[in-house]
C-alpha positions in Angstrom: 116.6 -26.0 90.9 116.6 -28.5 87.8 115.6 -31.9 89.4 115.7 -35.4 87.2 113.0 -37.4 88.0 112.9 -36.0 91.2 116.2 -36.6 91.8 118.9 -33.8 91.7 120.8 -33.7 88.1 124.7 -35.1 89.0 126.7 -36.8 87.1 127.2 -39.5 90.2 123.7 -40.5 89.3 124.0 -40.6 85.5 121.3 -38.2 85.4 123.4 -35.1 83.7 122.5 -34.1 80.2 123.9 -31.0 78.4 121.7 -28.6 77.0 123.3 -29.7 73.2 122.0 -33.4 74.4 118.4 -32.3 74.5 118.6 -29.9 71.5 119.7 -32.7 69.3 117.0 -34.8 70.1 114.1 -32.1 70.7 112.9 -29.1 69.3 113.6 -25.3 71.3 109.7 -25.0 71.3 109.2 -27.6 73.0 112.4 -27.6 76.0 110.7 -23.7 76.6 107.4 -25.1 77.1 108.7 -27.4 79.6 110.4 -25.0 81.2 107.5 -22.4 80.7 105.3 -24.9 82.1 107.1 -24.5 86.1 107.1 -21.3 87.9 110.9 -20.0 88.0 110.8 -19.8 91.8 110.2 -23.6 91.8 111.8 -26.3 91.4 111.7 -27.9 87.9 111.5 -31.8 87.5 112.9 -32.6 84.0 112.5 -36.2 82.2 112.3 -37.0 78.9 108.8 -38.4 79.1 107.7 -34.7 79.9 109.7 -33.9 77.5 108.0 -36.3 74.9 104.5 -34.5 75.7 106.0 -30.5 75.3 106.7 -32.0 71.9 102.9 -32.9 71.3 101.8 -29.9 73.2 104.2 -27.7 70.7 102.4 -29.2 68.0 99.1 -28.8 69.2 100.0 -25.2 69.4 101.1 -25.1 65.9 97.7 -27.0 64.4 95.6 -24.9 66.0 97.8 -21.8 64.3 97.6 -23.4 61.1 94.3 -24.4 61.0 92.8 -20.7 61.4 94.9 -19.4 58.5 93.7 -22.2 56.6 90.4 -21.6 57.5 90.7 -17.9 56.7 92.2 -18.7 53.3 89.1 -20.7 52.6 86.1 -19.3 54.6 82.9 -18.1 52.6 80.9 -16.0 54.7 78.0 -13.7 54.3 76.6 -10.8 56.2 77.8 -9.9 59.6 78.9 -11.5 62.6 76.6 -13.9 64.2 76.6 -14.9 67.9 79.2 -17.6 67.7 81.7 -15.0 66.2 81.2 -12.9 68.2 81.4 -15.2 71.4 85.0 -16.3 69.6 86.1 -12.8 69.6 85.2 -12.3 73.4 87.3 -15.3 73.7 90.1 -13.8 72.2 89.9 -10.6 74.5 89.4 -12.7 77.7 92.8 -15.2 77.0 94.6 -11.9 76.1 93.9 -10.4 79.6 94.1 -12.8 81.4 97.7 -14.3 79.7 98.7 -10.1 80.2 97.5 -10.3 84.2 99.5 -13.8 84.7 102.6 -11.9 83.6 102.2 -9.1 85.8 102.0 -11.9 88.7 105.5 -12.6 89.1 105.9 -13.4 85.6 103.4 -16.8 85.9 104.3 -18.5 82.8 102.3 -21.3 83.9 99.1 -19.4 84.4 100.0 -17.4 80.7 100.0 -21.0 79.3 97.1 -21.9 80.6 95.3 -18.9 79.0 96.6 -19.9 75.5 95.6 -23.0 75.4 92.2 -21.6 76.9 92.3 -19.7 73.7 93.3 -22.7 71.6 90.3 -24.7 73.1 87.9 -21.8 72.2 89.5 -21.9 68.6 89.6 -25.6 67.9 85.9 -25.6 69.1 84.9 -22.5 66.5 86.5 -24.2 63.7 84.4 -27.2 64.5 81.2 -25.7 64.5 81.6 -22.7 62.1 83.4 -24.6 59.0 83.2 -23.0 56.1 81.2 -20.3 57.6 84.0 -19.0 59.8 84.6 -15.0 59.9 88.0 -14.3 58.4 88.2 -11.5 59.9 88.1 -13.2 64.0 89.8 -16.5 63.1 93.0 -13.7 61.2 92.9 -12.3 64.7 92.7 -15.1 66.6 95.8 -16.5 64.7 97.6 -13.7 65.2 96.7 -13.3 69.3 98.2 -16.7 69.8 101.4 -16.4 67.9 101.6 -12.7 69.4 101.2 -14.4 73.0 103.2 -17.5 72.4 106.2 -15.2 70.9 106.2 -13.3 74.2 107.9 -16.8 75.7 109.9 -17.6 72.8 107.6 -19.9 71.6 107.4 -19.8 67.6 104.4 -21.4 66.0 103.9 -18.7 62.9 103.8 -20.9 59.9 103.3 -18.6 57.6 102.4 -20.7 55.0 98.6 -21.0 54.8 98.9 -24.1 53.1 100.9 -27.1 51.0 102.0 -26.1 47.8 99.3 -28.4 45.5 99.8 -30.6 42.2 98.7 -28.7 39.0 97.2 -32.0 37.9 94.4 -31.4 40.3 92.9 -29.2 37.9 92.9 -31.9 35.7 91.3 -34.2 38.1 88.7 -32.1 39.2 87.8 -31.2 35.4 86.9 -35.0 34.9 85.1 -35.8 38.2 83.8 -32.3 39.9 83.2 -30.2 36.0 86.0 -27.7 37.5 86.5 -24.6 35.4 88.6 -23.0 37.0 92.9 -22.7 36.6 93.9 -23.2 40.1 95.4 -25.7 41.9 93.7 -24.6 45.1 90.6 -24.0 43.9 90.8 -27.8 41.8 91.5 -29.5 45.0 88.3 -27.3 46.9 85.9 -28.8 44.4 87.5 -32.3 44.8 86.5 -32.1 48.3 83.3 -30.5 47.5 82.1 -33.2 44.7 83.2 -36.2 47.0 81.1 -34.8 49.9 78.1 -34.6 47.7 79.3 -37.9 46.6 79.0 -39.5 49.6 75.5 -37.7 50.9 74.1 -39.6 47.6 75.4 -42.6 48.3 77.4 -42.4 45.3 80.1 -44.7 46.5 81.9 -45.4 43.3 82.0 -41.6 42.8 83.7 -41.0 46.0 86.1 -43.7 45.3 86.9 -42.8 42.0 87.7 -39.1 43.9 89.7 -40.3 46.8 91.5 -42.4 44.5 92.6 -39.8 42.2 93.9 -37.9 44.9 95.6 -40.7 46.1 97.5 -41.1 43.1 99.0 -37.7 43.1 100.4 -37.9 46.6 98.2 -36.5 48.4 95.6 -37.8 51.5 91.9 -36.3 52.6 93.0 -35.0 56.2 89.6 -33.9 58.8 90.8 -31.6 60.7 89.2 -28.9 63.3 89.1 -26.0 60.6 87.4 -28.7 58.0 88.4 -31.3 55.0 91.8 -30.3 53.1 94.5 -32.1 51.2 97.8 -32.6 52.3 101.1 -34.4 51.1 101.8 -37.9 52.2 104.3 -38.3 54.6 107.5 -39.7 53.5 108.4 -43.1 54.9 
């Protein structure tokens, strides 16, 4: 039964909304996640409120996704696995088995979210502390278990991308303030971040400035995220 703030949908109560209604306003991630998050044998109590915070539980979803291909793209990391990567990988195995056992239950979709985002928790938290030292090779898989599990209910949070496309006049920039020698965009903007770290460790304030501003200039912002520092676009206005 689909209840409206706890009241039955009708359209005596001004209460009815079409499916189309919602669609235009909200994305299909995030209605399913709603849905996903009540067991089908119970009733569900729509409001657009709940609604509102699928939409940031969606994105989370979808940062988390992002962030591990990023941080695949741009790990350096030598020898083999140490404990933390391997304590990530159990991690992996665990949310996998136990999302797998809540869908045997009845089909549980509440119990198989809650073992994603179990998973996500694990991630976000191995990003933090690994950085650059991340294993490709576990944060790939991770990535790929939680677009794998998420696809199973309908849930798309693949971005393929693995990143924004970048400004060739980075290379430009990061020949004048980090001596980049390099031909790539990606590369240019790694050093950028690189130089204004070291920047900022020395005190070198004007450094950093003159680096941040730079970047600035070509549209682009410093964003800290779990996976590390990048670059991203601005957002339009």
């Amino acid at each position: 039964m689909l209840r409206v703030e706890g009241e039955k949908m009708s359209k005596s109560l001004g209460n009815f909304y079409t499916l189309k209604e919602v669609l235009d306003r909200y994305p299909a991630g995030a209605v399913r996640l709603l849905m996903l998050q009540t067991h089908y044998r119970s009733p569900l109590d729509f409001s657009f409120e709940r609604l509102d915070g699928a939409v940031g539980t969606l994105e989370r979803l979808q940062t988390c996704v992002k962030n591990l291909r990023w941080a695949a793209h741009n790990a350096f990391q030598e020898g083999d696995l140490n404990e933390d990567d391997r304590k990530f990988g159990n991690a992996i195995d665990v949310a996998q088995k136990e999302f797998t056992a809540q869908m045997d239950d009845d089909f549980n979709t509440a119990g198989g979210l809650a073992a994603i985002f179990a998973l996500v928790t694990a991630a976000n938290s191995y990003l933090s502390a690994s950085g650059s030292n991340a294993a490709v090779a576990v944060v790939l898989r991770s990535s790929d278990m939680l677009v794998e599990l998420c696809d199973v209910l309908g849930i798309d949070v693949s971005h393929e991308d693995t990143g924004e496309e970048l400004p060739e006049e980075l290379i430009d920039l990061a020949r004048a303030q980090a001596s980049f020698e390099g031909d790539s965009a990606n590369e240019a903007a790694a050093a950028l971040l690189r130089a204004r770290e070291e920047a900022r460790a020395q005190k070198d304030w004007k450094r950093a400035d003159a680096i941040r501003d730079g970047i600035s200039s070509l549209g682009l912002i410093v964003e800290d995220t779990a996976a590390g520092v990048r670059l991203r676009a601005k957002k339009s206005q």
